[in-house]
C-alpha positions as CSV (number, residue, x, y, z in Angstrom):
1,X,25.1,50.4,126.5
2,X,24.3,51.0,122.7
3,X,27.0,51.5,120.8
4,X,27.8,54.6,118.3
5,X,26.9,53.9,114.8
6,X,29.8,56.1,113.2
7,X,31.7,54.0,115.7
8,X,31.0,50.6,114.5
9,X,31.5,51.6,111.0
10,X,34.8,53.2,111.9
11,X,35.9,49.3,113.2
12,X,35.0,47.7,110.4
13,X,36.7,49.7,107.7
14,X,39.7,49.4,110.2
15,X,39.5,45.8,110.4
16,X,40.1,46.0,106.3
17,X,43.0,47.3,106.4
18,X,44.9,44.4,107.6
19,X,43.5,42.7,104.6
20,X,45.8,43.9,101.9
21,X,43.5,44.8,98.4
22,X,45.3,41.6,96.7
23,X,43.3,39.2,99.1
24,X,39.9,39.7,98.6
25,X,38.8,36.4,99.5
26,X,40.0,37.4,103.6
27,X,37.2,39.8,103.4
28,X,34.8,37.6,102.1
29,X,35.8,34.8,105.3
30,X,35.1,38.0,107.2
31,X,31.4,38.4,106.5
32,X,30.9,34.1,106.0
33,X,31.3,34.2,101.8
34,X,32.4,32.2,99.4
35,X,34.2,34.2,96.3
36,X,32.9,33.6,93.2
37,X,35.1,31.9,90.0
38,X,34.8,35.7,88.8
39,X,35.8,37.3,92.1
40,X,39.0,35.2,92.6
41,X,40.0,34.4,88.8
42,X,42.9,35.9,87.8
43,X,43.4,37.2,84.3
44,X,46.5,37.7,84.0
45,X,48.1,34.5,86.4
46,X,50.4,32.3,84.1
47,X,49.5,30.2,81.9
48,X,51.2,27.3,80.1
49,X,52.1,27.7,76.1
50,X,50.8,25.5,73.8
51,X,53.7,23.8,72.8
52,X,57.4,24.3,74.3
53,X,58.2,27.4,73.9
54,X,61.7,29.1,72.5
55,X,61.0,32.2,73.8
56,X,59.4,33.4,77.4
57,X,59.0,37.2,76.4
58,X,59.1,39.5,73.7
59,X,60.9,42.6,73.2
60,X,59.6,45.0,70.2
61,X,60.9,47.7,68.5
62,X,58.8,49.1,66.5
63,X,60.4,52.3,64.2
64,X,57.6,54.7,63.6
65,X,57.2,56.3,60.0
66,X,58.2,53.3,57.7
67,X,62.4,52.6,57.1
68,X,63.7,52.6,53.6
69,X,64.8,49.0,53.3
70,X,67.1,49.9,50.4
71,X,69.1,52.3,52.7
72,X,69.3,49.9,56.0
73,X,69.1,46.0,55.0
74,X,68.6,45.2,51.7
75,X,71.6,46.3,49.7
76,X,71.0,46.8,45.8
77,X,73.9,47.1,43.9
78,X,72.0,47.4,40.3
79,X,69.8,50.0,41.8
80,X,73.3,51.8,42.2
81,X,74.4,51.2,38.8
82,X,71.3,52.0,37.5
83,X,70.6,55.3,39.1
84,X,68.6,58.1,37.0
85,X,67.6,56.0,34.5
86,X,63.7,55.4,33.8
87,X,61.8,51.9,35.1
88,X,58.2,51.3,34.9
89,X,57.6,54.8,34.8
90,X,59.7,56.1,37.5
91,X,63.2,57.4,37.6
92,X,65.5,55.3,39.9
93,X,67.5,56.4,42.9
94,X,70.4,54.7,44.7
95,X,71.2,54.6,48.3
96,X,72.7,57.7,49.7
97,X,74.5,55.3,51.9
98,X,77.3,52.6,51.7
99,X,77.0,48.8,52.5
100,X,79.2,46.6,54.0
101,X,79.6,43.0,55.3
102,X,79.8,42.6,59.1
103,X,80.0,39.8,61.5
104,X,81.2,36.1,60.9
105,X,77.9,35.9,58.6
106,X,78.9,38.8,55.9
107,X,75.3,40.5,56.5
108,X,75.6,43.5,54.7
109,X,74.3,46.6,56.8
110,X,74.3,49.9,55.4
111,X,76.7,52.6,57.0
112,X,73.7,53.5,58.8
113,X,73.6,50.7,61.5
114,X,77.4,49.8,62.5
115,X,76.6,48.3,65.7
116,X,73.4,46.7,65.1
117,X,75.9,45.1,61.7
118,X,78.4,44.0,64.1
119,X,75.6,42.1,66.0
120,X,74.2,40.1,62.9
121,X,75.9,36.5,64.3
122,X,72.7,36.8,66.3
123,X,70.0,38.8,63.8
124,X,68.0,37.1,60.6
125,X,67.2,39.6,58.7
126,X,63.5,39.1,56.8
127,X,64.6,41.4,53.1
128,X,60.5,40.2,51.7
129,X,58.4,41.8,54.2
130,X,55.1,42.5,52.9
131,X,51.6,44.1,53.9
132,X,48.5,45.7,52.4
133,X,48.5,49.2,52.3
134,X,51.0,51.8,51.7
135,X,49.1,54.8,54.2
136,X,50.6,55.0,57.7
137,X,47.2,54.3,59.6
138,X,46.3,51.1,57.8
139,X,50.0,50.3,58.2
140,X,50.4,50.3,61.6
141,X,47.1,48.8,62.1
142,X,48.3,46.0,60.1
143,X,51.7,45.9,61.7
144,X,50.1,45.8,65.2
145,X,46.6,44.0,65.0
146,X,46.8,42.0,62.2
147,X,44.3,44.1,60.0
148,X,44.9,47.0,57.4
149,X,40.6,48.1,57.7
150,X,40.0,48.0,61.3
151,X,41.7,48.6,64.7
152,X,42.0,45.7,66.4
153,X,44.6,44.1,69.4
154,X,47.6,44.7,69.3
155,X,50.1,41.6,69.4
156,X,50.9,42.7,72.9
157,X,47.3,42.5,74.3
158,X,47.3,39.0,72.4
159,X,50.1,37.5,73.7
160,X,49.3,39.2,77.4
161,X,45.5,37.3,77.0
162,X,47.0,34.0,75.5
163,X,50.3,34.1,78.3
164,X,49.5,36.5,80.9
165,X,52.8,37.5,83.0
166,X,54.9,36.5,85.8
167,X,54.9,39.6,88.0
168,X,51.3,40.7,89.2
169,X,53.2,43.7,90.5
170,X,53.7,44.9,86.9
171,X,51.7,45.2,83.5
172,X,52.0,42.0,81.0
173,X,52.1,44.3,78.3
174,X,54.2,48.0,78.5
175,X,54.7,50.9,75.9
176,X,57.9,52.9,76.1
177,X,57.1,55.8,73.6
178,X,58.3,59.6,74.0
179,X,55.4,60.6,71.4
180,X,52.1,59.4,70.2
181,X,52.7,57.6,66.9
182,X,51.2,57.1,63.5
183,X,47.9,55.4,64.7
184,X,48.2,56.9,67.7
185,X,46.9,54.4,71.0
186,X,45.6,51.3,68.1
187,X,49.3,50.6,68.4
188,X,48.8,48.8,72.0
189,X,44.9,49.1,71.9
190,X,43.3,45.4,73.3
191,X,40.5,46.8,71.4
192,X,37.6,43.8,72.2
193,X,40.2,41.6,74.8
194,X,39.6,42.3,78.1
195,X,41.1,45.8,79.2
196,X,43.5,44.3,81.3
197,X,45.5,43.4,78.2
198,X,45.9,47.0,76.9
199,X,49.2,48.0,76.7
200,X,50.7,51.0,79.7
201,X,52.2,53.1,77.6
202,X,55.1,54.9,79.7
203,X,56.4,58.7,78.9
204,X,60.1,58.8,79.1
205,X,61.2,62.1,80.8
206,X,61.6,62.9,84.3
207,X,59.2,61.3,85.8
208,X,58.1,58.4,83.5
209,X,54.7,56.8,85.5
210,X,53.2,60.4,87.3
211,X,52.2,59.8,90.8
212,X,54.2,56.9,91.9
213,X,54.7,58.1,95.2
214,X,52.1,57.3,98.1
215,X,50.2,60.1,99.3
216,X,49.5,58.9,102.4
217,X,50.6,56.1,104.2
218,X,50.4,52.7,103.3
219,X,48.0,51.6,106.5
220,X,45.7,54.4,105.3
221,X,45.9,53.5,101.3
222,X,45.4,49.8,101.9
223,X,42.0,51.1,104.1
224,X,41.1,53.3,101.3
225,X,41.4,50.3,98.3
226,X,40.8,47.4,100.7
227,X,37.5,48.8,100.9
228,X,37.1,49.8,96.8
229,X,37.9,46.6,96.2
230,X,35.6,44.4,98.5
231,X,32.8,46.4,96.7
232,X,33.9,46.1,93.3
233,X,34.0,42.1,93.7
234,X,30.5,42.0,95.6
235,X,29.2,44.1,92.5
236,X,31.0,41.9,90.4
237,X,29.5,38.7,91.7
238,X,26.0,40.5,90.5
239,X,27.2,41.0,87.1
240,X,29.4,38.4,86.4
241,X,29.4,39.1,82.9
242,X,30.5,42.8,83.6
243,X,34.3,42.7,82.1
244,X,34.6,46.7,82.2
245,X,34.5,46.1,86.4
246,X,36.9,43.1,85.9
247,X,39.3,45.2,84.2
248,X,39.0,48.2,86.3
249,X,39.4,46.2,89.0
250,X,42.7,44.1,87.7
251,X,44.2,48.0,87.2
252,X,43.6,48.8,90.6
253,X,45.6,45.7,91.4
254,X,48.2,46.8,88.9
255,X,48.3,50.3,90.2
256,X,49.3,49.7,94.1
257,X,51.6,46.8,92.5
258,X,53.3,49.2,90.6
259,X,53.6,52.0,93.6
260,X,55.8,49.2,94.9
261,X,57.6,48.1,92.1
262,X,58.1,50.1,89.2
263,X,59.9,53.0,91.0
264,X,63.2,50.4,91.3
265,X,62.4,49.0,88.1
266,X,63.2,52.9,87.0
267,X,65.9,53.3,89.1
268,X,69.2,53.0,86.8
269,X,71.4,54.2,89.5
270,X,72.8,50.9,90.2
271,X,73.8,49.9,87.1
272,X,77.8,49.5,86.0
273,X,79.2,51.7,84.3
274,X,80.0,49.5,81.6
275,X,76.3,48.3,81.3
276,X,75.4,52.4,81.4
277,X,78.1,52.3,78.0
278,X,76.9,49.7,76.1
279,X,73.6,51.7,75.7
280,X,75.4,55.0,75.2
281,X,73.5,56.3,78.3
282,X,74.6,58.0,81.4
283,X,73.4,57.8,84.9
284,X,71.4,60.8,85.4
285,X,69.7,60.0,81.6
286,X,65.9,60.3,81.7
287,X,64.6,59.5,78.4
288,X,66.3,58.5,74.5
289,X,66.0,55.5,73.0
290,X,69.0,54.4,75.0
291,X,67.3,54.8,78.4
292,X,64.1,53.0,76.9
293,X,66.0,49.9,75.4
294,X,67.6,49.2,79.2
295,X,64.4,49.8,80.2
296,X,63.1,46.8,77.7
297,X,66.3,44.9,79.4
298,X,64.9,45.4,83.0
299,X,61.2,45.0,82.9
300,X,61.8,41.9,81.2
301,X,63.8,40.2,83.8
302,X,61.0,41.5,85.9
303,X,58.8,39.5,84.1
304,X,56.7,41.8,81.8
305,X,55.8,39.4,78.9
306,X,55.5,42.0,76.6
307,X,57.6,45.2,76.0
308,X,57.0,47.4,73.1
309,X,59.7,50.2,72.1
310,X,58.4,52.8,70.2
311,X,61.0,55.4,68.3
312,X,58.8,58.1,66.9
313,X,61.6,61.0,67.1
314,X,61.2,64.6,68.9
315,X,59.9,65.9,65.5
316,X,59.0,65.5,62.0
317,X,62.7,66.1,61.4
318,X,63.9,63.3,63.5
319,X,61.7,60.2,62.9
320,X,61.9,57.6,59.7
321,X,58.8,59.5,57.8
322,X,61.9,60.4,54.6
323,X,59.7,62.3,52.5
324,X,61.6,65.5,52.8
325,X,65.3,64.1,52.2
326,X,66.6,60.2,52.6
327,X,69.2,61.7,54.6
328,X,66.5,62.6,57.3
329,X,67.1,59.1,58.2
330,X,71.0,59.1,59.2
331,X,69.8,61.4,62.2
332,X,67.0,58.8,62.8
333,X,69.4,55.8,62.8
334,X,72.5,57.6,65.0
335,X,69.9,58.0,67.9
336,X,68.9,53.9,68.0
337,X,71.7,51.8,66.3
338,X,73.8,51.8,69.5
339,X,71.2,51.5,71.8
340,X,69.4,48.1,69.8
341,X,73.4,46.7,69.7
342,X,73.4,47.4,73.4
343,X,70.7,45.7,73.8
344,X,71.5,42.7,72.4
345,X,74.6,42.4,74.3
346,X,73.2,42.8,77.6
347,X,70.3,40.2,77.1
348,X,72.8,38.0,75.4
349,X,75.2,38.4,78.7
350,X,73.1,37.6,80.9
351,X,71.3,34.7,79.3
352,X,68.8,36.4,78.5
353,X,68.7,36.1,74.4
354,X,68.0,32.5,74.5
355,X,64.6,33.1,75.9
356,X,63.4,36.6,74.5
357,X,62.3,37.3,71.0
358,X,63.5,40.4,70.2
359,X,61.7,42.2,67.1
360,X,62.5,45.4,64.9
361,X,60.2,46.1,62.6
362,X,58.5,49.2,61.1
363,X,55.1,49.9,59.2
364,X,56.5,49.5,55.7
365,X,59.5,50.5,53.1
366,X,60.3,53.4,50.7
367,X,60.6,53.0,47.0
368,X,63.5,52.6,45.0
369,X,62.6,55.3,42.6
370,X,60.0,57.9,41.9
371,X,58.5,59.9,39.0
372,X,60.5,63.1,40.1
373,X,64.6,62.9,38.6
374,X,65.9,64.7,41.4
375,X,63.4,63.9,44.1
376,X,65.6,63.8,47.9
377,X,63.1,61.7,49.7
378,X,61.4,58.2,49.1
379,X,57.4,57.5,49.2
380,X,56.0,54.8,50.6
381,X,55.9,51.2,49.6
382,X,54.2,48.5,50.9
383,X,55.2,45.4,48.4
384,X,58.1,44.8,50.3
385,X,60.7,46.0,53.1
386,X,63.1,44.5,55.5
387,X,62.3,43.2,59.3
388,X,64.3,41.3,61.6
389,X,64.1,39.1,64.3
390,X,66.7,38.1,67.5
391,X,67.3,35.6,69.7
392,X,64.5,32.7,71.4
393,X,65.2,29.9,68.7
394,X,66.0,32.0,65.8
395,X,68.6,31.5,63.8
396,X,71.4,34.1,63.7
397,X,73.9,35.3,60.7
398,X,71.0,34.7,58.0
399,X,68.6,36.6,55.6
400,X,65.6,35.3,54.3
401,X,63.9,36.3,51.4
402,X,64.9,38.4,48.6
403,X,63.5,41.6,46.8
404,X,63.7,42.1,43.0
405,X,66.7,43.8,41.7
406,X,65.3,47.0,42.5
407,X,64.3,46.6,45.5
408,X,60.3,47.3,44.3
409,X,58.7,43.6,45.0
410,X,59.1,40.1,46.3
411,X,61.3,38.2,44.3
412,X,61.8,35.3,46.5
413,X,60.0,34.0,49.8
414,X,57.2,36.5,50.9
415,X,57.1,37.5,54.2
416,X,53.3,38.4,54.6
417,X,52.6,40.6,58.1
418,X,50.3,37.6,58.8
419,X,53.6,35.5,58.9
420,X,55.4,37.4,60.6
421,X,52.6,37.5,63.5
422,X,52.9,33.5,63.3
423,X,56.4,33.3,63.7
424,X,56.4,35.6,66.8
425,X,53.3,33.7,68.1
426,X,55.1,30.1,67.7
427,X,58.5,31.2,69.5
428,X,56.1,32.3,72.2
429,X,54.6,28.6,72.6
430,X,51.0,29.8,71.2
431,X,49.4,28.3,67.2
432,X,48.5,31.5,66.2
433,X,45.1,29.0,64.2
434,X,44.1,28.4,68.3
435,X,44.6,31.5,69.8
436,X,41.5,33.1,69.4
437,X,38.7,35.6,70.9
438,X,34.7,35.1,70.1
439,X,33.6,38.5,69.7
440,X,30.3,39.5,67.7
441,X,29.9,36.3,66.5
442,X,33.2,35.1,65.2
443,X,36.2,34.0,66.7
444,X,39.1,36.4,65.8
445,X,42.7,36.2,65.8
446,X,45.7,38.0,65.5
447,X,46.3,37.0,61.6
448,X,42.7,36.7,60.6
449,X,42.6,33.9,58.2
450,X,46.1,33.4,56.9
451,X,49.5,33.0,58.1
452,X,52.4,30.4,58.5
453,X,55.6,29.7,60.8
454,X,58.1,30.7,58.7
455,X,60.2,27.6,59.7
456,X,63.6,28.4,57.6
457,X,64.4,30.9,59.8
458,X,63.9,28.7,63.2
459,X,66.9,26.9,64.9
């Protein structure tokens, strides 16, 4: 008897779905194939650093708008004394704020970040940061991709290609950001890497990744992309050189990993109270920059290499942009000192800070003075502001560099962005010289052509 066509195709699409969408190469033995390197390489498996490596994952926070240095962590006493007088054309004005020593060290913080102070045992604090451009675009270009002219990858998608991540269930690289920032997506862009190391930027709110919850059941979804996927690869093996289908098909991968992940990896319900504390958080919180740095906490003991924090505020009001008034930035700096203190505790509690690089930074400073007597706010200034760096072979209860008297230049140990980059890139196991990408004739990297481990600061 001859069978039913519809019938026999209705077998063979059921026989798929025993063969879950993360095995291709069962589906292949089905039919008597052999997958190609393309169709069974992974892009984001593992892989061994360089060198040994201080530090397994990184942890960013990243303050959107640019953070007068002179009014967190770079005190200037003679900027103080001198205030209202004229220099070089500009009228000076001292800190609205107070500074004070904290820790065993005698960091002084401004009144701005007790908790984050009381941490500085663990914190060097970079006071000669430096980049190119004083505009917020080129900025957090440069802060990001190595570049002030051009968008390019974002450290993130760098250290995701050079790295790649422990849990295939999850992203290498995720965003926590409420709001689009200065620069908007170029911030976790992978720009000319392969797709797959673009950074998942995640909404905090109520529902922070939309559609996490299976439709249908997970016999019928694993028929549905067990079938997609045995397609993509045979289409794949025909254009090998194809990555747009490579990456689309790693996110497919990603996707159904993170149906079955991520919604735990949310879940804060089992967490102590104590832990809930520490970030100034409650159980039933859904966003904040509290929420997002536990967040940071438990994607990376998931494994998720990199984890980028993003503070852009709820509005123009609320963020470190301190045009209108300097004292726009004590509401800016009550909603994340606790949390970034918490944060540090927690990973250094659980063992954690010995092997995660944790990194606040922002695009670039504010200036000491300006041409107005009486002006409230700070412009921006890109000759040098304050960054600082935690944990994963870094030593802790120091400062490194120095600004002028001031507070206008580099007086002592530049910092360049390229630097910077090299330093993260060297706790991570990875010569930031080697790690490189041909694309359109050139092999580019992360800090172009400069850059160098600022070794002072390493343990």
């Amino acid at each position: 008897m001859s069978q039913n066509p519809s019938q026999t195709r209705r077998r063979f699409i059921q026989s798929l779905a025993s063969a879950s969408m993360l095995l291709p190469g069962m589906m292949h033995e089905m039919l008597g194939e052999t997958p190609t390197p393309a169709q069974s390489a992974d892009p984001l498996a593992p892989k061994s650093p360089m060198f040994p490596a201080k530090a397994k994952r990184v942890i960013f926070l990243y303050m959107s708008g640019g953070v007068s240095h002179v009014d967190t962590f770079d005190p200037k006493p003679l900027l103080t004394r001198d205030h209202g007088k004229e220099y070089n054309g500009e009228f000076l004005h001292a800190s609205k704020y107070k500074f004070s020593r904290y820790a065993k060290c005698d960091t002084e913080v401004s009144e701005l970040f007790p908790n984050v102070g009381a941490m500085m045992d663990d914190i060097c604090v970079i006071r000669s940061m430096k980049c190119d451009i004083p505009n917020h675009s080129q900025a957090v270009m440069q802060i990001h991709g190595g570049s002030a002219v051009e968008a390019r990858p974002s450290i993130g998608s760098w250290v995701s290609y050079g790295l790649g991540t422990f849990d295939k269930e999850l992203p290498s690289y995720m965003v926590l950001a409420p709001e689009v920032p200065y620069g908007g997506a170029t911030c976790w862009d992978s720009s000319f890497l392969p797709a797959c190391h673009q950074g998942i930027r995640v909404v905090p709110g109520q529902e922070a990744i939309p559609n996490m919850t299976r439709k249908a059941s997970l016999e019928v979804q694993d028929l549905d992309l067990g079938l997609i996927e045995f397609f993509n690869r045979r289409n794949l093996a025909e254009h090998d050189a194809d990555k747009t289908l490579a990456a689309r098909i790693k996110t497919f991968e990603t996707a159904y990993g993170m149906q079955k992940e991520a919604p735990d990896v949310f879940d804060i319900t089992k967490e102590s109270d104590a832990t809930l504390a520490m970030y100034g958080i409650t159980r039933d919180t859904k966003k904040g920059f509290g929420w997002q740095c536990l967040m940071a906490r438990r994607l990376a003991e998931r494994g998720v290499r990199f984890v980028e924090l993003i503070d852009t505020g709820s509005d123009k009001y609320t963020n470190w942009d301190a045009h209108l008034d300097i004292k726009m930035h004590a509401t800016s700096a009550k909603k994340v000192d606790k949390a970034i203190a918490g944060l540090l505790q927690d990973l250094k509690s659980r063992g954690m800070l010995e092997d995660t690089l944790v990194v606040w930074t922002t695009e670039f400073g504010r200036a000491p003075g300006d041409s107005a007597p009486n002006e409230a706010g700070r412009t921006h200034q890109s000759s040098v502001y304050s960054s600082w760096l935690a944990g994963a072979g870094i030593k802790g209860g120091i400062t490194y560099g120095e600004s002028d008297d001031y507070g206008y230049k580099v007086a002592k140990n530049e910092c360049d962005i390229h630097d910077f980059q090299a330093t993260i890139l060297n706790q991570l196991g990875m010569d930031h010289k080697k790690l490189t990408y041909r694309h359109a004739g050139r092999d580019y990297r992360l800090t172009d052509v400069s850059g160098r481990v600022i070794r002072d600061i390493l343990a």
